[in-house]
Structures are given as structure tokens and as C-alpha cells.
C-alpha positions as CSV (number, residue, x, y, z in Angstrom):
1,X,0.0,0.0,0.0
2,X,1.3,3.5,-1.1
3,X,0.9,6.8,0.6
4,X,-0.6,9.7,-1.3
5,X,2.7,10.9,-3.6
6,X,4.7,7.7,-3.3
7,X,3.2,6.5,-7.0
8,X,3.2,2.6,-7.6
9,X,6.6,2.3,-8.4
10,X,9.8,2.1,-5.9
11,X,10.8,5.7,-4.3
12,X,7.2,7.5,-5.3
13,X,7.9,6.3,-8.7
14,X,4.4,6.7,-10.3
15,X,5.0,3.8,-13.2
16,X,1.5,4.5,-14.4
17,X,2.8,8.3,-15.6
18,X,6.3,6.5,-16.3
19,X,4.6,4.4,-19.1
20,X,2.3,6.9,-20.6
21,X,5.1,9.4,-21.1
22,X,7.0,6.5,-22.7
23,X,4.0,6.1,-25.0
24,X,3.8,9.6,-26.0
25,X,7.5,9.8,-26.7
26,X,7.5,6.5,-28.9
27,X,4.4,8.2,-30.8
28,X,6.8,11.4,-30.9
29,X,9.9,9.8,-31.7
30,X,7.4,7.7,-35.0
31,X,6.4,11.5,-36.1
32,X,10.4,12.4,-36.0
33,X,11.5,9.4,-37.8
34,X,8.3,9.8,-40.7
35,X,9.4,13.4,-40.7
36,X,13.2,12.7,-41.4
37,X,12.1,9.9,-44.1
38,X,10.6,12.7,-46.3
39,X,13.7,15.2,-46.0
40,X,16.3,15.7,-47.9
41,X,20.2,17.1,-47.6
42,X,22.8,17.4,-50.2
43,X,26.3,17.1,-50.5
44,X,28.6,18.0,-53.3
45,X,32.3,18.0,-54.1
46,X,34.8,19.1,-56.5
47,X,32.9,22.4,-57.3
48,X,29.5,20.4,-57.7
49,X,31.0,17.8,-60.3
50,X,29.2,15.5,-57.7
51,X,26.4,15.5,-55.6
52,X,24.8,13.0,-53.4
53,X,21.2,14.0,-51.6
54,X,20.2,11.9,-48.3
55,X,17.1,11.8,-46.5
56,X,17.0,12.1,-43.1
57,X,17.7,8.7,-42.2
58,X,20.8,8.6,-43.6
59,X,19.5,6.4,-46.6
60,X,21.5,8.1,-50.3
61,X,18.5,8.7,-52.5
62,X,20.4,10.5,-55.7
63,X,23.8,10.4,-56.7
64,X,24.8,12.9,-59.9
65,X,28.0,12.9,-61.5
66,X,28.6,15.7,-64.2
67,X,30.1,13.9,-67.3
68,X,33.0,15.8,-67.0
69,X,34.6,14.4,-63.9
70,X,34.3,11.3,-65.4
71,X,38.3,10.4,-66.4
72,X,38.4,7.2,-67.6
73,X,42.5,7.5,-66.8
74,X,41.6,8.8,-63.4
75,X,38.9,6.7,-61.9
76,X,40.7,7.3,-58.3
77,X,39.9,11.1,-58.1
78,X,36.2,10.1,-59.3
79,X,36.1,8.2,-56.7
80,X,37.0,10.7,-54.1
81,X,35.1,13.0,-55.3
82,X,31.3,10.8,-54.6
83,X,33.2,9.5,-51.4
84,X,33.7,13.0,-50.1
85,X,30.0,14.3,-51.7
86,X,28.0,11.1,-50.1
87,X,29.7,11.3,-46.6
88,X,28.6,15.3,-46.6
89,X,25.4,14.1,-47.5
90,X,25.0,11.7,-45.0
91,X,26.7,14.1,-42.5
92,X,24.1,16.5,-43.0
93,X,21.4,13.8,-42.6
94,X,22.9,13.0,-38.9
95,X,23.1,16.6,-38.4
96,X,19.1,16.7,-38.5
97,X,18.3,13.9,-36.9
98,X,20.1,15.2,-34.1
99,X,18.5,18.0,-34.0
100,X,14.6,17.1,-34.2
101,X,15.2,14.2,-31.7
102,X,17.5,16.3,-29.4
103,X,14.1,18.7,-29.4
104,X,12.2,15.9,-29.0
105,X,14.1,14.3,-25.7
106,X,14.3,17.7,-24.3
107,X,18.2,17.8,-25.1
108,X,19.1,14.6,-23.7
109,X,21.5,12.8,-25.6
110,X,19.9,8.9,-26.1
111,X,20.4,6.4,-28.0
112,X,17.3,5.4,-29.9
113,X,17.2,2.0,-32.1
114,X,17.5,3.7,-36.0
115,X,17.7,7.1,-34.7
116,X,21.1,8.6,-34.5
117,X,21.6,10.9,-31.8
């Protein structure tokens, strides 16, 4: 038997308010990770030669390469150049999701399953 303010749980934990607020956040955090699904970021390189666009997720959705960077002796600095234009993209993507779940969680830093944070 609990006193009035103790809650149900151990140390006035109220686990009733405990599992609600962890229903509205996994509600939340399903809004956050529909929302980043429909964004997108870009990266380029080498003057916009390449460019490789991202959705929020971090999933590459486009990749353009101008014909001109294509070097059939130099395959190496083609290379490089999606390399460096796909990990802006995909830098750009974690930047977001940081940000709308750091709003989300109040400015905790967690780690949620397919949410990079």
C-alpha cells in the first residue's frame, strides 16, 4: 500500500505516468522518424562535379555525377570525389536527426534504435 505521492513504483515512482510518457515519446519519436524519411540534404564535391542528396535517415536517395569528372585514366579522383560528396550528404542527414530528436528528448543525448543521436 502507497501513501498519497509515493506513486506505484519504488521511491514514489508513479510507473502509471512513467509508461504513458514513454507512449507519447515512442508516438513522438514515430512523427520524428516519418518526418526525417521525407527530407532531404545534399552534399557535393569538386565544385558540384558530384552530388549525393540523403534523406534524413541517412539512406542516399540521388547520386549525380557531371560527365565531366568522369576520367576514364583517373577513376581514383572520381572516386574521391562521390566518397567526399556522399559522406557530406550523409553528415548533413545526422546533423538533422540530431537535432529534431535532441528537441524531441528535451536535449538529452539517447540512443534510440535507428535514430542517431
Amino acid at each position: 500500500m502507497t501513501t498519497e505521492g509515493e506513486g506505484d513504483g519504488p521511491k514514489g515512482l508513479d510507473m502509471g505516468k512513467l509508461i504513458e510518457t514513454a507512449k507519447q515519446m515512442a508516438g513522438k519519436l514515430s512523427a520524428v522518424q516519418e518526418e526525417l524519411a521525407r527530407i532531404t540534404v545534399e552534399g557535393s564535391a569538386g565544385g558540384g562535379l558530384v552530388t549525393a542528396q540523403a534523406n534524413g535517415r541517412g539512406e542516399l536517395i540521388d547520386l549525380q555525377i557531371d560527365p565531366s569528372a568522369v576520367d576514364p585514366n583517373d577513376l581514383t579522383l572520381l572516386r574521391d570525389l562521390v566518397r567526399a560528396a556522399v559522406n557530406q550528404a550523409l553528415a548533413k542527414s545526422r546533423e538533422e536527426a540530431q537535432q529534431r530528436t535532441r528537441a524531441l528528448t528535451g536535449g538529452l543525448s539517447i540512443d534510440i534504435p535507428g535514430v542517431t543521436v
